[in-house]
C-alpha positions in Angstrom: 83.8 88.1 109.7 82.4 88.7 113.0 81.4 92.2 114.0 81.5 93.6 117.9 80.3 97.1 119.3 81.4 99.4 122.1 79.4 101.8 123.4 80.3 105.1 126.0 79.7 103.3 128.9 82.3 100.3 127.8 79.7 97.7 127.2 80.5 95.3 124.6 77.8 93.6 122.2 78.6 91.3 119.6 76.3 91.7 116.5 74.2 89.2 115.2 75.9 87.5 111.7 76.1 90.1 109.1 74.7 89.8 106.1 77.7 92.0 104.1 80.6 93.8 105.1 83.0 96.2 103.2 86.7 96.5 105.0 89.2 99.0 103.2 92.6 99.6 104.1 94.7 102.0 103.0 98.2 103.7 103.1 96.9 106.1 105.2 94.7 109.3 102.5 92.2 108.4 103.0 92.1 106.9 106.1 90.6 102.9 106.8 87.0 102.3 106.7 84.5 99.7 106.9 81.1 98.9 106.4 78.8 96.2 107.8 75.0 95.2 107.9 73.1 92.8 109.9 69.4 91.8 111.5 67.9 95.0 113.0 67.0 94.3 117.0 64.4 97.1 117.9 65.2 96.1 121.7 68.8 97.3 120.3 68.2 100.3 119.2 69.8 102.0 123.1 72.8 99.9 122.3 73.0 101.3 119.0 72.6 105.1 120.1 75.6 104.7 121.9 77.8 102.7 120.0 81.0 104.8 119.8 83.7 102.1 118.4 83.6 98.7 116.2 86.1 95.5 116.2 85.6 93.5 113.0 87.4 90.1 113.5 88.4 87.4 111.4 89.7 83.8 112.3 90.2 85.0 116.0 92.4 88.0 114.5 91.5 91.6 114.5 90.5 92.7 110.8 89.0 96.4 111.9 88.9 98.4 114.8 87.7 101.8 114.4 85.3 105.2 115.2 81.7 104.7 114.6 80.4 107.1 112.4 76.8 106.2 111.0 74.3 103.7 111.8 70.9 103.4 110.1 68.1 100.9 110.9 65.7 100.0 108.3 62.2 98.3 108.1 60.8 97.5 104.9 59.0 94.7 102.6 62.5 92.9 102.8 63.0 92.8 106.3 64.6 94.3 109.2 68.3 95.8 108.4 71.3 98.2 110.3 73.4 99.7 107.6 77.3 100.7 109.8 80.0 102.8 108.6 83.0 103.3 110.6 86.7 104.6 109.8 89.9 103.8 111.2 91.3 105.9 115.2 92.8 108.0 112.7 89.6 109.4 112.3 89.9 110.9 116.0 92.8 113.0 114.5 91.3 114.0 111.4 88.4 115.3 113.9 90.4 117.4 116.2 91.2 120.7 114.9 94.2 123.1 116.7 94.7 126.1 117.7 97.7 127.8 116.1 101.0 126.9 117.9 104.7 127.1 117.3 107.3 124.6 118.8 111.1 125.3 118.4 111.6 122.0 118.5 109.4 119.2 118.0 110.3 115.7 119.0 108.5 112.2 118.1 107.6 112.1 121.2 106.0 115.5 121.7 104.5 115.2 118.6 102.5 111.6 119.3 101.5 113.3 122.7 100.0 116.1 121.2 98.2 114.7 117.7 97.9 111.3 118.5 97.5 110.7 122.6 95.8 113.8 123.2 92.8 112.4 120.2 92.4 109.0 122.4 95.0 107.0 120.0 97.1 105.5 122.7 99.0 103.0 120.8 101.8 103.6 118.9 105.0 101.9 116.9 107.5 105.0 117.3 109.9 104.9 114.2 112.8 107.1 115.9 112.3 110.0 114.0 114.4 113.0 113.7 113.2 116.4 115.6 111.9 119.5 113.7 113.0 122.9 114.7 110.7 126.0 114.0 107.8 123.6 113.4 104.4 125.3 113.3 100.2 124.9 112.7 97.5 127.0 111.4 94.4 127.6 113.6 92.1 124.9 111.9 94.6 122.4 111.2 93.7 118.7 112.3 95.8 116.6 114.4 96.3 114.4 111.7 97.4 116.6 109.1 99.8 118.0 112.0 101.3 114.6 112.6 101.6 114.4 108.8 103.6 116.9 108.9 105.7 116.2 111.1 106.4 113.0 109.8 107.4 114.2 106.3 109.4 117.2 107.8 111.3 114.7 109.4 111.7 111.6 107.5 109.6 112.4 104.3 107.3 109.3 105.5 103.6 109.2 105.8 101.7 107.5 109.3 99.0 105.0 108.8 97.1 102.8 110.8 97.2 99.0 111.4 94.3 97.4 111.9 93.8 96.9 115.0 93.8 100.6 115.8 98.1 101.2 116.1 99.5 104.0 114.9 102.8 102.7 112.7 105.1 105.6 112.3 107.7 103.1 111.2 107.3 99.5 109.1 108.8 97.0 107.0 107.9 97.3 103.2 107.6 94.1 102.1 107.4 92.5 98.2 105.1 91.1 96.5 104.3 89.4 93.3 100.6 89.4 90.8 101.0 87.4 88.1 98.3 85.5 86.0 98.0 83.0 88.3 96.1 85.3 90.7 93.2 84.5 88.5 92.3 88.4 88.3 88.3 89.2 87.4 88.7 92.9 86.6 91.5 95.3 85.9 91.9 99.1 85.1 94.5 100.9 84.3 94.2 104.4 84.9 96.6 106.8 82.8 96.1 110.7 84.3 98.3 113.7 82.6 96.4 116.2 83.7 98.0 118.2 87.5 101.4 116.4 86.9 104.2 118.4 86.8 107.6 117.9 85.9 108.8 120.8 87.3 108.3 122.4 90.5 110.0 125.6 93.1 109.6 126.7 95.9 110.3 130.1 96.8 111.2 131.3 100.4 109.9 134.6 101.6 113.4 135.5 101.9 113.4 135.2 98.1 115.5 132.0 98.0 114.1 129.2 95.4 114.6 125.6 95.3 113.5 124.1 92.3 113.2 120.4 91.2 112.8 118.4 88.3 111.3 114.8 86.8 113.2 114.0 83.8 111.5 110.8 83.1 108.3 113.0 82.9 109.9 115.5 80.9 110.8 112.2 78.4 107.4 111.6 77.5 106.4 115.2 76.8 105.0 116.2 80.6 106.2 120.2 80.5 103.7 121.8 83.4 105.1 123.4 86.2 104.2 124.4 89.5 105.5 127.6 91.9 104.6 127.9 95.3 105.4 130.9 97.8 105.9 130.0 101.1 105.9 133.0 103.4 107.2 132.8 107.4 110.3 131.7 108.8 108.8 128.7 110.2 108.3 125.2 109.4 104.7 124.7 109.0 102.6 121.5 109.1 101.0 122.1 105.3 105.0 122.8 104.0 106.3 120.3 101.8 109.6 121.0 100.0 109.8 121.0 96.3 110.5 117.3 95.8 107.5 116.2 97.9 105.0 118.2 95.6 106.8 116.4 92.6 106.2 113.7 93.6 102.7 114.0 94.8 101.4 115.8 91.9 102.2 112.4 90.0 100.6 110.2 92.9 97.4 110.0 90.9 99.1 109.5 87.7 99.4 106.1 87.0 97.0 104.0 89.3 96.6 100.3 88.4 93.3 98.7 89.9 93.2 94.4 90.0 89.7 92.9 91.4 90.8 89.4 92.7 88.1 86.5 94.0 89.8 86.2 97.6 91.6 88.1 99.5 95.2 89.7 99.4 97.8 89.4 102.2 99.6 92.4 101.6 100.0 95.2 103.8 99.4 99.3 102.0 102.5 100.4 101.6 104.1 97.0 100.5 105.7 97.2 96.9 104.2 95.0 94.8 105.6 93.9 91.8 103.1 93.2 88.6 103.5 90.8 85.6 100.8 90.5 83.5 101.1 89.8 80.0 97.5 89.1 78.9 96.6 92.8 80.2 100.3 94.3 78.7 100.9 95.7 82.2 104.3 94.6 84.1 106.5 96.6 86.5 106.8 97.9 90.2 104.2 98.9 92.1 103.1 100.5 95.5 99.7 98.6 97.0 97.8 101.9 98.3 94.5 100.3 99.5 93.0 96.4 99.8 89.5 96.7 99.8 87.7 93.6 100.5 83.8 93.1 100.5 81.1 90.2 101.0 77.5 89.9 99.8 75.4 87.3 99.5 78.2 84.6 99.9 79.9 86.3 97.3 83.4 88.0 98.2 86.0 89.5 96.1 89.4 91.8 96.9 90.1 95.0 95.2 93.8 96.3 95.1 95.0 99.8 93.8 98.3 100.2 92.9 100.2 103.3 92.5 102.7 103.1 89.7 104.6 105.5 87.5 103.6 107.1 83.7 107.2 106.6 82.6 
């Protein structure tokens, strides 16, 4: 992995060789992030002040590209160190905070001007999504969790980030297989009751209720259910309809976590299908996050699935 920096001014430094790195995608909550060190240059410590953006690259190929958010120099017994964390352009969005605003109708293209372009994220993979009428944000909410909004309003999809900084508001999900010959060196399986419902409404402030229902949850003795008031004629960013907090009240319920010795080629989002007999685990999966790390010559690849409790 090769690491470069870009500071305000546009100049472009490549660090020295690092001696670890931690690269994390993800579907998109949370957003990417990665973390480097490598020999600290007192000479470089203006460059460092001013380092606003990181490219991690691998085999010629773009691996990271994101905001710089913390760099921290060290000098002790051991030697001379810079510790770098960074996350993802979405992290421009997730900065930006709005006034409150309401837009009869909002298009894709209005609605990548004003969360994504107007942050600094310039490049974009438009999925042709359908316009929201009466759509609306709350004084305080980010750009991103606008956009997210917007995107599940229209097409019940969430954005995410490729890796070289794009935004992908459309993708193709591919499919994957893990079987025992991935030569796994850690797995948990993660089994969460708790804050799942298998119920949930939504009432209007009009009075009017929608309510939906998980039967397979409801199977294997899940009863809770949830009730949320929305109030306002509008469509507002933070809104999710009564099916979309079904199914994210279950998105932490069943979370399948595989450490592997190399890396993964999947892509978050991709649907992963698992068959692992030694471990008793086999069935479909979503891959939310690859997270991929090197130290001391030693690397590894963590994957978290999401899967189901029925």
């Amino acid at each position: 992995m090769t690491g470069y920096l870009v500071t305000c001014s546009g100049e472009i430094w490549q660090l020295p060789p690092l001696f670890s790195w931690k690269l994390e995608r993800t579907d998109g909550d949370p957003c990417d992030s990665a973390e480097v060190s490598f020999l600290y240059e007192p000479q470089r410590l203006d460059v460092l002040k001013k380092a606003v953006r990181i490219r991690l690259t691998r085999d010629g190929e773009t691996a990271f590209f994101g905001v710089v958010d913390e760099i921290t120099p060290s000098v002790t017994a051991q030697g001379k160190t810079v510790s770098l964390s960074a996350r993802s352009l979405a992290a421009l969005m997730m900065d930006t905070e709005l006034r409150a605003a309401a837009y009869p109708v909002l298009t894709e293209q209005d609605a990548i001007a004003r969360f994504a372009n107007s942050c600094g994220v310039d490049r974009c993979e438009r999925g042709g999504l359908p316009p929201v009428r009466d759509f609306s944000v709350d004084t305080g909410t980010t750009c991103w969790q606008a956009l997210c909004g917007f995107c599940r309003h229209s097409a019940d999809i969430r954005p995410r980030m490729r890796a070289d900084g794009t935004l992908l508001l459309q993708w193709k999900r591919e499919n994957w297989l893990l079987d025992e010959t991935s030569g796994y060196t850690a797995l948990k399986y993660r089994l969460k009751r708790y804050g799942v419902l298998a119920e949930q409404t939504v009432v209007s402030g009009k009075g009017a209720a929608e309510t939906v229902q998980n039967a397979d949850l409801r199977a294997i003795g899940i009863a809770a259910k949830g009730v949320t008031l929305l109030q306002g004629k509008k469509t507002r960013a933070r809104w999710r309809t009564a099916k979309q907090r079904l199914e994210d009240s279950a998105r932490d319920s069943a979370i399948l976590t595989i450490t592997l010795p190399s890396g993964f080629d999947a892509e978050p989002g991709d649907r992963v299908t698992v068959n692992l007999p030694s471990a008793g685990i086999s069935g479909s999966f979503l891959l939310r996050s690859v997270c991929e790390q090197c130290a001391a010559a030693e690397q590894s690849c963590t994957l978290e699935l999401e899967g189901s409790l029925r």
